[in-house]
N, CA, C and O of each residue as an XYZ file, in Angstrom:
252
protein
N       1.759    136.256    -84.106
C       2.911    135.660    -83.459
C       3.752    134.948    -84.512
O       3.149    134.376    -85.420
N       5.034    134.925    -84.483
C       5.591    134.607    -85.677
C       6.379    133.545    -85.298
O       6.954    133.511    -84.210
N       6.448    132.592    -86.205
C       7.001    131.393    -86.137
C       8.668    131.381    -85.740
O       9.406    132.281    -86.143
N       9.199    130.174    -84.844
C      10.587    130.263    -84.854
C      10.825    129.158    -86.333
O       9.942    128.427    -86.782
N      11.892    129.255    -86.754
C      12.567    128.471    -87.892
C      13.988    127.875    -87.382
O      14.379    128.399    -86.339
N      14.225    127.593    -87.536
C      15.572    127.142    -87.843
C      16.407    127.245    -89.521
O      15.674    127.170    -90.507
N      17.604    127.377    -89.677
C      18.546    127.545    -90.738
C      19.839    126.788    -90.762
O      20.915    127.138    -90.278
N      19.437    125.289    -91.645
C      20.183    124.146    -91.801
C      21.210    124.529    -92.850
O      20.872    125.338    -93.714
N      22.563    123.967    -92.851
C      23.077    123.458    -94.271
C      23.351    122.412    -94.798
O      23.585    121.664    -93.849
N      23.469    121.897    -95.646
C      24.222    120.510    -95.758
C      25.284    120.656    -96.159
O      25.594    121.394    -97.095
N      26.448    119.560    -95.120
C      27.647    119.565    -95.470
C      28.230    118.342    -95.893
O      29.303    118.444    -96.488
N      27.724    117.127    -95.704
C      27.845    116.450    -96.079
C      27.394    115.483    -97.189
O      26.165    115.561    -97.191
N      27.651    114.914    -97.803
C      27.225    113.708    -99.304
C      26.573    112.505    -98.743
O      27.104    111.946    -97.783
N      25.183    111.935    -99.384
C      24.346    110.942    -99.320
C      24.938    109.704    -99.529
O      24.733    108.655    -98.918
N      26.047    110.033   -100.886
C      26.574    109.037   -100.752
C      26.568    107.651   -100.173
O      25.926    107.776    -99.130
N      26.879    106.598   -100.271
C      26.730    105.636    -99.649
C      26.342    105.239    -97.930
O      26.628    104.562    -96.943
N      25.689    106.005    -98.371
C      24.318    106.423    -96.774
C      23.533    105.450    -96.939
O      23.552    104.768    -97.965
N      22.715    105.242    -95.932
C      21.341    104.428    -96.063
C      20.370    105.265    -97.105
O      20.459    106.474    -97.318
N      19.623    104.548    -97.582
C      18.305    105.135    -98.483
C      16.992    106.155    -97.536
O      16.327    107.092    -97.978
N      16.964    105.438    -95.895
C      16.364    106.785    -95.029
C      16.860    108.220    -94.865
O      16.262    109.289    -94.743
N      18.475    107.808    -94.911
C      19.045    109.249    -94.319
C      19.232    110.028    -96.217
O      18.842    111.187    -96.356
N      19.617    109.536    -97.042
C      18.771    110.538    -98.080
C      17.594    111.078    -98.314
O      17.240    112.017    -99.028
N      17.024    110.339    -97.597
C      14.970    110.678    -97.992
C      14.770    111.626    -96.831
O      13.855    112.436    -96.984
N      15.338    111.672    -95.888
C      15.136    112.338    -94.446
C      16.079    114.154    -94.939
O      15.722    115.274    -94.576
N      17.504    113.722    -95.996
C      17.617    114.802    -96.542
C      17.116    116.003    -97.495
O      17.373    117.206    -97.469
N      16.290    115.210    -98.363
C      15.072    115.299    -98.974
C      14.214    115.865    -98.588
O      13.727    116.710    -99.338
N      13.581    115.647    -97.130
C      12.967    115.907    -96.370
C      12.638    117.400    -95.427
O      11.590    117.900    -95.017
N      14.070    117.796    -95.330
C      14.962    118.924    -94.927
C      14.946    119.869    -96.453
O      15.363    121.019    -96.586
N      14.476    119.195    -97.261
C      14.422    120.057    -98.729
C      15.795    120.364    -98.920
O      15.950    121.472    -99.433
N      16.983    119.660    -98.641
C      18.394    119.839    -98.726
C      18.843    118.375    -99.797
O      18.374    117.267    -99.537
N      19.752    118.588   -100.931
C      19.728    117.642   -101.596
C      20.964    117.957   -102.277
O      21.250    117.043   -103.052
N      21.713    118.792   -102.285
C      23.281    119.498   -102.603
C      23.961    120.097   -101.533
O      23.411    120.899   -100.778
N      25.423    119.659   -101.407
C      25.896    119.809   -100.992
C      26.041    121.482   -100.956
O      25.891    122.104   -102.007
N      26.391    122.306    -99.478
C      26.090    123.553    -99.126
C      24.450    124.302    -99.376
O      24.259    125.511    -99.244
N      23.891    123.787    -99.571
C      22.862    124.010    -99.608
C      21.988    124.693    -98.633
O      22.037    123.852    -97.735
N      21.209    125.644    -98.171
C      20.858    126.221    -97.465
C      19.396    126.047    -97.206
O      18.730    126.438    -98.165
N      18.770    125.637    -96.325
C      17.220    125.461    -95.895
C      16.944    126.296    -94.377
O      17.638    126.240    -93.362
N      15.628    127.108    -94.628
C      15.336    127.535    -93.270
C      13.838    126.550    -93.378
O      13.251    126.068    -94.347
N      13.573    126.525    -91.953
C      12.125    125.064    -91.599
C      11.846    126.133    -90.474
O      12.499    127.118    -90.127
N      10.656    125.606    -90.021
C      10.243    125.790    -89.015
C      10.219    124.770    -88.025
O       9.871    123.606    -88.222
N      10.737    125.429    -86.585
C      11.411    124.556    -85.559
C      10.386    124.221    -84.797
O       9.686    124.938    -84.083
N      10.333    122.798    -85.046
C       9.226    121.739    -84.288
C      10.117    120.505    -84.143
O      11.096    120.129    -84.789
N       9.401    119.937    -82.976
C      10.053    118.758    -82.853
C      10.348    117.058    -83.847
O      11.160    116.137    -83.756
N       9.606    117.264    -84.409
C       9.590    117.040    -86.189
C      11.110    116.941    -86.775
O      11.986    116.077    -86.819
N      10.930    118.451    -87.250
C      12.187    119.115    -87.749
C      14.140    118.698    -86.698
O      15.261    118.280    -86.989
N      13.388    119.183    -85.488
C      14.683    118.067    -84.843
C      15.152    117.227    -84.853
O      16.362    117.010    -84.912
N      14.064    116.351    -84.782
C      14.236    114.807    -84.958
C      14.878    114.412    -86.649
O      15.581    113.454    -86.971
N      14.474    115.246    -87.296
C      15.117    115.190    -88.845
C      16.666    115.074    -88.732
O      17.474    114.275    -89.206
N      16.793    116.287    -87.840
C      17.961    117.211    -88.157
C      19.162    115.890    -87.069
O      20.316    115.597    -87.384
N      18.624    115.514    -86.207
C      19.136    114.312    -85.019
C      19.616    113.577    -86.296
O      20.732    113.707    -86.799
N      18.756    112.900    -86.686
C      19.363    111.711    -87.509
C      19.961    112.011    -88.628
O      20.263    110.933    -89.141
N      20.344    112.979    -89.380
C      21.748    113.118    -89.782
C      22.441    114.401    -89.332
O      22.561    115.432    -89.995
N      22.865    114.172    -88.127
C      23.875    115.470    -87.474
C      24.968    114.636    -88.113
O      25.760    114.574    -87.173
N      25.431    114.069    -88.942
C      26.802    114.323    -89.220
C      26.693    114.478    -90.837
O      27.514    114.007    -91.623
N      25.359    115.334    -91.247
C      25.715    115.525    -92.772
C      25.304    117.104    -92.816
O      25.641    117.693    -93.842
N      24.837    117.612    -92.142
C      24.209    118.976    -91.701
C      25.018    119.656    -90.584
O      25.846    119.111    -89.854
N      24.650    120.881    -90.581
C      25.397    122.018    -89.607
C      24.570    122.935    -89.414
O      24.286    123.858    -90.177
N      23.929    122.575    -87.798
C      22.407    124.269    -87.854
C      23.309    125.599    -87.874
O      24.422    125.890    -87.436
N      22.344    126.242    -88.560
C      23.799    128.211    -88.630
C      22.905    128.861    -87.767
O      23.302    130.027    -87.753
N      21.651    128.743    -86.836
C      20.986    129.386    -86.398
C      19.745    129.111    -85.942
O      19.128    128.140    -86.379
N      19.165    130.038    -84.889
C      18.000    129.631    -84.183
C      17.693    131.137    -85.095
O      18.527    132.043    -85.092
N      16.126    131.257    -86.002
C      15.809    132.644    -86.564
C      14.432    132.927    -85.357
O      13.834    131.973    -84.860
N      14.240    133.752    -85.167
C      13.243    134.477    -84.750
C      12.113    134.387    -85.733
O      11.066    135.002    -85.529
């Protein structure tokens, strides 16, 4: 049975962010701007992706 993933980008800069929401980007293995990460979609990974929806953009639910 094969895992669902998800496929993040980052669009936004850490920049004068809090020190969580870089480490949480980090986290996402995303750390440059456009950057491309696929994860596997757990509620985990949501909760990542929740707390910086305004530096990220999901491109997809993968099979």
């Amino acid at each position: 049975m094969a895992q669902k993933t998800v496929r993040i980008e980052q669009i936004g800069s850490p920049i004068r962010r809090e020190g969580d929401q870089r480490a949480t980007l980090i986290g996402l293995k995303l750390n440059k701007l456009h950057r491309v990460s696929e994860l596997e979609d757990t509620p985990s990974v949501r909760g990542m992706i929740r707390k910086v929806q305004h530096l990220v953009r999901v491109l997809g639910d993968a099979a």
